[in-house]
C-alpha positions in Angstrom: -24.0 0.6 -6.5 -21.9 2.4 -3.8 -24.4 4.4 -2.5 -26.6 1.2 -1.8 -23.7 -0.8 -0.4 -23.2 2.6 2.1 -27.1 2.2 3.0 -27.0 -1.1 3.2 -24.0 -1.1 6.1 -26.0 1.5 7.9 -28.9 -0.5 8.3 -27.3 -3.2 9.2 -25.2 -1.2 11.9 -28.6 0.2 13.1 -30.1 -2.7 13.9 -26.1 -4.2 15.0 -26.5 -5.5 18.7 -23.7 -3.7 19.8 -24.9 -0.5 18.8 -28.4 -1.6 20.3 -26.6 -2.2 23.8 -23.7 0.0 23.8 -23.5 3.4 22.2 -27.9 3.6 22.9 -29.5 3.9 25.5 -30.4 0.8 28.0 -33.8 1.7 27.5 -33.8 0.8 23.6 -32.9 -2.4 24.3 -34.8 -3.4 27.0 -37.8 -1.7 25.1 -36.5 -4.0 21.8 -36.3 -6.9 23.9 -39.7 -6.7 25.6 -41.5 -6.3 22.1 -40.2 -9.3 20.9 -40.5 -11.1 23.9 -37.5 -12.5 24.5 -37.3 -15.3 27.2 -33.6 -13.3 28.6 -34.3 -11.9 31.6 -30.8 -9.6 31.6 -27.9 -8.9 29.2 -24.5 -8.4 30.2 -22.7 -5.2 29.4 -19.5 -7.5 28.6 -20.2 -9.0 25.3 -23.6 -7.3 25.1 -23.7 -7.7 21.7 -23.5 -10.9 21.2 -26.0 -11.5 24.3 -28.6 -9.3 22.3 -28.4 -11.1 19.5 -28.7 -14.2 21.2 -31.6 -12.7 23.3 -33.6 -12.0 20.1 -33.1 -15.5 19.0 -34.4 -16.7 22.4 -37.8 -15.5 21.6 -41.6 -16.9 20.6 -42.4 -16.5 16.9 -44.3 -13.8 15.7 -48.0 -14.5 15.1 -48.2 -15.2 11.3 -44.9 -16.2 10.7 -43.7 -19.3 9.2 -40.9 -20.8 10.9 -39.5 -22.4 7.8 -39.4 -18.7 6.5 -37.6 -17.6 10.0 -35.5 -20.4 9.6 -34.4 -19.1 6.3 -34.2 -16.1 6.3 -33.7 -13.9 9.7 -31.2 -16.8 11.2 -28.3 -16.4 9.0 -28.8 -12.4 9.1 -28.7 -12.3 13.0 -25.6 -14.5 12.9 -23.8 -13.0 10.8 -24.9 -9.4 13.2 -23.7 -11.8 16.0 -20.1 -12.3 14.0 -19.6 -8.6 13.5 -21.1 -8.1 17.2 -18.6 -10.4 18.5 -15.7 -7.8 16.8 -16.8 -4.5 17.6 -17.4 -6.4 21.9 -14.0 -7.3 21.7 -13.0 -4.3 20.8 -15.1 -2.8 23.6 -14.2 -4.8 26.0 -12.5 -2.4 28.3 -15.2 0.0 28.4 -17.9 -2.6 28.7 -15.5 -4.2 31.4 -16.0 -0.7 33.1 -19.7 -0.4 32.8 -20.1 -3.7 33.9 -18.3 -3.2 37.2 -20.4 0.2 37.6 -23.8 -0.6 36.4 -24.4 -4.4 36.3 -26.3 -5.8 33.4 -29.1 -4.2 31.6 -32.2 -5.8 33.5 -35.0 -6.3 30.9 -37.6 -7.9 33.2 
């Protein structure tokens, strides 16, 4: 049981947006954006996080998928990645505060 809770949390921590925007590459994300098409145009390196995650929602369905099944089941697990996005941002914040000043946002179109 521990061993899948501990794979569990990784997964989850791979995919977290603050790990997408943060400790990876910009590239990752704006190559993760672009596949799903998401409608943001930039994210902000000050709650990037939580922008990503927003970002993914603000995207077209995937060919095939049912919305009512999307509706069900990837919402609640994006925001409950956008509650533990919004923790780990705040305790960013100085760093992102930094980047932000130095590098802008992360330009995805």
């Amino acid at each position: 049981m521990r061993i899948q809770v501990m794979v569990l949390a990784a997964l989850m921590l791979g995919g977290c947006g603050t790990v997408q925007t943060v400790v990876r590459n910009d590239q990752v994300a704006v190559d993760s954006l672009k596949e799903q098409k998401s409608y943001c145009g930039a994210v902000p390196r000050i709650y990037s996080g939580l922008a990503y995650d927003f970002c993914s929602l603000h995207a077209p369905l995937a060919k095939g998928v049912d919305a009512d099944d999307y509706k069900n089941a990837a919402i609640p697990v994006v925001l409950i990645d956008a509650v533990v996005s919004g923790a780990l941002d705040t305790l960013l914040l100085p760093y992102t505060v930094y980047k932000q000043h130095t590098e802008g946002s992360i330009v995805i179109n």
